[in-house]
N, C-alpha and C positions, 0 to 999 in steps of 0.2 A: 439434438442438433438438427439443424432445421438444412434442406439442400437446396442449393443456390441455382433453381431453378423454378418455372412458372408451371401453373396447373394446363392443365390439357383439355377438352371436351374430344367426347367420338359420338357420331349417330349414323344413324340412316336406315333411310325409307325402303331401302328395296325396292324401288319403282324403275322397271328393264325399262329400255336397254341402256339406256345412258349410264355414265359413271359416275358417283359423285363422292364426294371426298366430304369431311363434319362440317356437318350443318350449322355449328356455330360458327363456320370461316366463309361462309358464302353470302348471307343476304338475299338481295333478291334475285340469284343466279341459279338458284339451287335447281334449277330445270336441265342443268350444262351436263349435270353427274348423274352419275350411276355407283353404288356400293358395293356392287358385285367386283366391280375388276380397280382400276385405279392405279393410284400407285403402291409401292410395298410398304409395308410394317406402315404404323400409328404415326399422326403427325402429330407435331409437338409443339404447343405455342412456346415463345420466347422472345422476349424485349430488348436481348443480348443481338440476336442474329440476324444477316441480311443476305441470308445463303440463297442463289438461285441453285434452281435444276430442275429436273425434266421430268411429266409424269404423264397424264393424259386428257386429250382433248377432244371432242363428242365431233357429229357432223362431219365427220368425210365420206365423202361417197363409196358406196358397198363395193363398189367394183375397184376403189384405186389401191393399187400394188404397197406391200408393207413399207414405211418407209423404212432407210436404212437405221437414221437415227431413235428408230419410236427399239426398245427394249426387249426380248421375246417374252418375258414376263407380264407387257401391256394386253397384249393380245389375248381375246378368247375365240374358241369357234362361232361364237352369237354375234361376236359386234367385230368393225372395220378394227384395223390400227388406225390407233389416234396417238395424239401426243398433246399435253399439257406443261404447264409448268408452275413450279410454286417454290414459292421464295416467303422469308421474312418482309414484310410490306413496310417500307417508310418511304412515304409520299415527294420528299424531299429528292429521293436516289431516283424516284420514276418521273421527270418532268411531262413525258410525252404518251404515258401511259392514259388510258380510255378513264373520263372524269368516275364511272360508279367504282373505281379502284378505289380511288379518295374516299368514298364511304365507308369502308371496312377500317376495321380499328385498325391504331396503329400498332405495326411491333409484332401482328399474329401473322400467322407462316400462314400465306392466303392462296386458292387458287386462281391460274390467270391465262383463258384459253388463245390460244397459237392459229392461227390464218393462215396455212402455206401459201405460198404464190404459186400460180398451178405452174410455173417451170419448175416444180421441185418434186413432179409426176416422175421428171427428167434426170431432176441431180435432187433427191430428196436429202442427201445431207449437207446444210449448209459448211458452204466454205468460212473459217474463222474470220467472225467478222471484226476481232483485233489484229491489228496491225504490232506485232514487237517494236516498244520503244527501245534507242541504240542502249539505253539501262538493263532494259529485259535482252536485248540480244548478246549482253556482255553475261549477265547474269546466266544464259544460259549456256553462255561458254566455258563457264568456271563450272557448273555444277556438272556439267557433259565429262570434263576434267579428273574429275572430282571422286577419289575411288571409297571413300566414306560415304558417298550419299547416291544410292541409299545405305542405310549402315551396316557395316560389317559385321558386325554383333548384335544379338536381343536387345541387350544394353548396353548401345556405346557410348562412347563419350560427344559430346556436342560438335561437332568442327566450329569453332567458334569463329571465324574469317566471313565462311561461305555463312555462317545463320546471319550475320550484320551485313551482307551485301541482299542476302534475299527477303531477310526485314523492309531493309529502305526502299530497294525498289517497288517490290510490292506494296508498300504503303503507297509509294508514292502513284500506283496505278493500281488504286484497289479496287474500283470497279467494273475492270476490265473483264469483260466474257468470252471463257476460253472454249469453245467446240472441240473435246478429244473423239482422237478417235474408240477410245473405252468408251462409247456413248456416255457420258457422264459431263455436262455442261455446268458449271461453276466459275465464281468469280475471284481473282484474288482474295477478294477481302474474306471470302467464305474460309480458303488455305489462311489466313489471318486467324481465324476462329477457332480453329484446329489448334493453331498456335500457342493461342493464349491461355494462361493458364488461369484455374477456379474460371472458365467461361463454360457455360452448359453446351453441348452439341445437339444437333438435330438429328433426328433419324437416315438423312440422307450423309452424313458427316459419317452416322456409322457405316452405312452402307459402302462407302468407298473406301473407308479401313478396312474392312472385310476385305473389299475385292482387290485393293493393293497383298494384301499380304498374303490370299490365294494366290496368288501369283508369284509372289516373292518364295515360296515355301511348296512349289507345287513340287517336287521331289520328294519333299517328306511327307505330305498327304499322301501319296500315291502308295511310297511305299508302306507307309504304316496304317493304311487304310481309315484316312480323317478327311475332314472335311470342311471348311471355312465357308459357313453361308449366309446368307441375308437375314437381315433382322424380321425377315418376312415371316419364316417360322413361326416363332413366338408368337407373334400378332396375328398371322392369319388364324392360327388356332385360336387364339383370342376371342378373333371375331367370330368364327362361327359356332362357340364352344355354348351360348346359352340355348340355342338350336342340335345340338349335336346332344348335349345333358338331356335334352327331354323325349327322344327319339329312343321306343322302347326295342326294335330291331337297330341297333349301331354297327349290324353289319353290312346293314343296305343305303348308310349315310350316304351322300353325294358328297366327296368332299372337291372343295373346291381345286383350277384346273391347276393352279400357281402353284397351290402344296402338292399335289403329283408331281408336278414337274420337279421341284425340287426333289424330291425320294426319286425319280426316275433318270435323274440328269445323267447324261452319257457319260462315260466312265465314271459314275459317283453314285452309280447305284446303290442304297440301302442296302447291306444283309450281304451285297458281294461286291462291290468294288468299297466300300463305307461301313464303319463298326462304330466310329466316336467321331460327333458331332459338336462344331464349335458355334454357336449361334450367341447374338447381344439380348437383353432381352429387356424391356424397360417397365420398373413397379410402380405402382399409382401413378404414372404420366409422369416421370418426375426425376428417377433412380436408374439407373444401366447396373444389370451386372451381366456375367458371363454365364453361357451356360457350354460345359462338356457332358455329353447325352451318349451313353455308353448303349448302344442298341440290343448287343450280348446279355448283359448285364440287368439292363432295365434300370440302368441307374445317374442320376443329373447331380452330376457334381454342380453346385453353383460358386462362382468365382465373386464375392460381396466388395466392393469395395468402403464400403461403412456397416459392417454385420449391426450394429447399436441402432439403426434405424428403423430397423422392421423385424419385429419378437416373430418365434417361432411360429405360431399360432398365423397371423398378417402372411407370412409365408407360404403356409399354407395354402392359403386361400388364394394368391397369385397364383403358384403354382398347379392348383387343383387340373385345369383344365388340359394343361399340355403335360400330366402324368397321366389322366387318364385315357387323351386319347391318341396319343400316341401308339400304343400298340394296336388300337385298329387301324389308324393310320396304314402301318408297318405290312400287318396283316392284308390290309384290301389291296392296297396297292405295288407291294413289295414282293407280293407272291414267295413268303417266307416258307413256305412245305420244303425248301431244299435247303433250310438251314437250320441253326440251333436256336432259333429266335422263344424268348420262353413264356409265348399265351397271352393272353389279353388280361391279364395282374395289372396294375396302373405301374408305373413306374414307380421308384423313390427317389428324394433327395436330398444331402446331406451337404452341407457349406463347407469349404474350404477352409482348416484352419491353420493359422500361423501363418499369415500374409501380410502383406501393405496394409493399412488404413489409411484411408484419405481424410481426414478428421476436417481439415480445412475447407473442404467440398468442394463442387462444381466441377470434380477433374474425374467423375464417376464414368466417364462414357469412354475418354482415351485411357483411362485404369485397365478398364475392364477389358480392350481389348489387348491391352500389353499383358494383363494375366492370360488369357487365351493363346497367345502367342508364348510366354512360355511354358506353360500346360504342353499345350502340342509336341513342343521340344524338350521334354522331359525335365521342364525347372531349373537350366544349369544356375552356375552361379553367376549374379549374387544372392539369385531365388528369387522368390516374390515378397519373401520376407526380409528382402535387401534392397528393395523401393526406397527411396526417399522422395519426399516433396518437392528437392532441389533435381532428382532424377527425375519426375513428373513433368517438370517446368521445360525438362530437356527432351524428353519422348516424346511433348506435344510439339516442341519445335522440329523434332527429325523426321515425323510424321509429317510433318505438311513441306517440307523439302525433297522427303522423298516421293509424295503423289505428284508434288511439282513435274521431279525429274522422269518420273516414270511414268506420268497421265501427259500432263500438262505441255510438256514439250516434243514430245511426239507428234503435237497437232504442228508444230512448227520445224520441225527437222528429223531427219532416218535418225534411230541409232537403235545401235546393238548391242545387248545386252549377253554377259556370258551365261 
């Protein structure tokens, strides 16, 4: 069975200091980027999507102050904060966009560099430049209201009232762009996508699943010593895994600054505040599934949502790179000598079985994070092997109600959360 999703390209030149993002998405741009920094994890073509957000943009001057909105992820010691941004591209949604946009195919998640106005030296995070229509300001009255959303349960049941009031409006302003203050900028229609179901998501779709339900769950991280991170993981290891293979000292690798920073992030340190990692991770450009990365242990449960897609062997070979360098990873920069961390053995890993199958496809990427969500909380009922299709259709709706209520409307009014 084939998954209801488009192939991908990745490249790059290594040419410092600019950033640049695959070279098969650029044209004749490709001077704007740099490979080294960018944005997080693999971009993702797709014909389905027309998600904005925010990544990085070249040329600002070495002296101007970080902006608020640019990510601490973007930045390295070598180059300025920049800020970019990349969306699924259809020529139709961008009237007023610069004509060499029109040139890039259509349908592929393009990059598209950002010009601040130099009063943004001043106020660098712009103010939302939508305005709530009296639909959205009702809509966010009800869901402010509203004590199911976000949901109560791993798996609750739909509020069916609030999803048909947050459907329509949102349809009917789907291309509105929201500035939260989660740095994470998005458009209606992108929470539409999330939405829908057998629709493929993008890497950045993951990424703020991730970072909602860090949040939602930061009690149980803490105490059980876990961790909900970017799909940057996966893929940075990815990326520098055919350079890292052939380095016959792999204890003198440089690894890059982004993956430190993740293993080092304040209170989520590797090996002592962090034991079992929750990360998306995506196969052949194509496929999400989940990974839990026992650091004790050495061992990466994966969370499949279509095991039948990719034979043990294929597995493998995805996996090769982030089992074995993981534990130098751990090693260089974790400064494991005060734990029970156990050597530079590559990891294993072993699939989860007696779960959901998603046979129908395309719902691989919100699957996989709802298996990690309940991995984390120890599987309650109705298990992972108590999914249905029709429960599918309803976690990708309560997921984009709840980034609503918990990103989204922040940028437009206080609230407090218990």
């Amino acid at each position: 069975m084939s998954v209801d999703s488009p192939p991908q390209e990745t490249s790059s030149n290594g040419a410092p200091p600019i950033p640049l993002p695959p070279a098969s998405l650029l044209s004749s741009q490709s001077d704007f980027f740099d490979d080294r920094t960018g944005r997080k994890g693999h971009h993702h073509r797709s014909k389905k999507n027309k998600a904005d957000h925010t990544a990085t943009v070249p040329n600002l001057p070495a002296e101007m102050p970080e902006p608020s909105g640019t990510p601490d992820w973007l930045c390295t010691p070598k180059s300025p904060p920049v800020i970019y941004r990349s969306y699924i591209y259809d020529k139709k949604n961008h009237p007023n966009s610069p004509e060499f946009h029109h040139l890039l195919q259509q349908g592929l998640e393009i990059f598209e560099h950002i010009s601040p106005e130099a009063s943004s030296q001043d106020n660098p995070r712009p103010t939302p430049s939508h305005q709530l229509s009296d639909e959205e300001r009702h809509l966010a009255a009800e869901l402010i209201k509203c004590p199911s959303v976000p949901a109560l349960s791993i798996l609750a049941p739909l509020p069916q009232t609030q999803w048909d009031l947050f459907f329509s409006t949102l349809k009917g302003n789907n291309e509105a762009l929201h500035i939260t203050p989660s740095k994470f900028d998005f458009s209606n229609n992108f929470l539409l996508e999330i939405a829908s179901p057998q629709t493929w998501v993008t890497t950045f779709h993951m990424e703020i699943l991730m970072y909602m339900l860090a949040e939602r769950h930061r009690e149980l991280l803490q105490r059980e010593q876990l961790a909900f991170t970017t799909p940057f993981l996966a893929s940075g290891i990815q990326e520098i895994w055919k350079r890292f293979k052939l380095i016959r000292r792999k204890d003198r690798f440089q690894w890059d600054k982004r993956l430190t920073e993740l293993v080092l992030k304040p209170g989520q340190k590797w090996m002592e505040d962090v034991i079992t990692i929750y990360t998306p991770m995506c196969w052949g450009e194509k496929h999400w599934v989940g990974l839990s990365i026992n650091l004790d242990l050495g061992c990466v449960e994966i969370l499949d949502p279509l095991p039948s897609l990719y034979s043990d062997k294929k597995v493998v070979k995805f996996m090769e790179g982030v089992l074995t360098s993981l534990p130098y990873l751990v090693k260089k920069v974790a400064k494991h000598q005060q734990t029970q961390f156990r050597g530079l053995k590559p990891f294993y890993w072993k699939r989860m079985e007696d779960i959901y199958i998603n046979e129908r496809s395309g719902d691989c990427g919100p699957v996989s994070i709802k298996f990690m969500e309940l991995h984390a909380n120890g599987d309650p009922a109705p298990h992972m092997s108590g999914i249905t299709d029709h429960a599918v259709d309803d976690l990708r709706k309560q997921y984009a109600m709840d980034i609503y209520k918990t990103i989204v409307i922040p940028a437009y009014h206080t609230l407090t959360f218990p």
